[in-house]
C-alpha positions in Angstrom: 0.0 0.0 0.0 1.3 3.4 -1.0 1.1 6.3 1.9 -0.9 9.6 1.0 -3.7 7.7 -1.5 -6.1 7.1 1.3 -8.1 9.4 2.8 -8.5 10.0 6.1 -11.8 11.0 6.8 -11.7 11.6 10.6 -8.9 14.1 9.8 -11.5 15.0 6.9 -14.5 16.0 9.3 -12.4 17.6 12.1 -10.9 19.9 9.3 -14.4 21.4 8.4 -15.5 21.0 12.1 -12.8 23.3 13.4 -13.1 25.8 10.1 -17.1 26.4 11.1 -17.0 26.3 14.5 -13.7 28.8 14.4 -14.0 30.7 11.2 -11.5 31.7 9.0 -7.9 29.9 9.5 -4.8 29.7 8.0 -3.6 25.7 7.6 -1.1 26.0 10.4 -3.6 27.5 12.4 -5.8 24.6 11.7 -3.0 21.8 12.5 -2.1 23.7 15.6 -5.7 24.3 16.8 -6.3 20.1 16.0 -3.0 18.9 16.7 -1.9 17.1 13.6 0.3 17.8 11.3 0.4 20.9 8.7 1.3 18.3 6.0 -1.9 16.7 7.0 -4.1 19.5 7.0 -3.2 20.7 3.7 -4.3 17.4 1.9 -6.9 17.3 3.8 -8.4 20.9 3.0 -7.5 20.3 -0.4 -9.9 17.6 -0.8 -12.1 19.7 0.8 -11.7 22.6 -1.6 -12.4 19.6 -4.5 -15.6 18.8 -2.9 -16.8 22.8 -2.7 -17.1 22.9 1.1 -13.9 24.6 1.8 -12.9 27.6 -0.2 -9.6 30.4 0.2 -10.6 33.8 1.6 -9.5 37.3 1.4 -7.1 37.7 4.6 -3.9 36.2 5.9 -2.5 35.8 9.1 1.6 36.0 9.6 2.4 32.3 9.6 5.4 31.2 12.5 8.0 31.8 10.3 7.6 35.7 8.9 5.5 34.5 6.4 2.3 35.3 5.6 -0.3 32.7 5.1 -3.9 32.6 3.3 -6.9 31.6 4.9 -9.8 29.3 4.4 -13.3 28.8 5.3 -15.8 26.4 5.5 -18.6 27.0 2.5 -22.0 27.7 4.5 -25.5 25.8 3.8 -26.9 26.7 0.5 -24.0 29.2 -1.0 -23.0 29.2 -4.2 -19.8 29.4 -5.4 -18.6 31.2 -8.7 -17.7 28.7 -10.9 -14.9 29.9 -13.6 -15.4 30.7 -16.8 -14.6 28.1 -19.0 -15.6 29.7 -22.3 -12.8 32.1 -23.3 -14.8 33.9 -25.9 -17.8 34.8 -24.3 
């Protein structure tokens, strides 16, 4: 079995969890506020974002090393998201 091509979804639902109960956080924010690792997060809120429950927001927080880092939410109950345009010509 390779590592990183299952998904973990306990990780999965405390991800969203902690991004509705707490708002707006950066992924280091999230991993500290869970207590698993940043790596782990990030796959984690990227699946997210594929599903359309977890989307980047304006804002960013100064990460732990001088850098500043985005933020993401959890998509509320019945929003709609943009989609892109796909149509280059329209």
């Amino acid at each position: 079995m390779q590592v990183g091509l299952i998904e973990n979804p306990s990780q999965e639902n405390a991800v969203l969890t902690a991004l509705h109960k707490l708002g707006a956080m950066s992924r280091h924010q999230i991993a500290y506020a869970l207590g698993i690792p940043e790596q782990s997060v990030c796959a984690r809120v990227g699946t997210l974002m594929g599903k359309g429950m977890v989307v980047e927001c304006d804002g960013a927080v100064m990460g732990p090393y001088g850098k500043l880092n985005g933020l993401v939410r959890a998509v509320g109950a019945g929003e709609k998201l943009e989609s892109p345009q796909t149509d280059l010509f329209a």
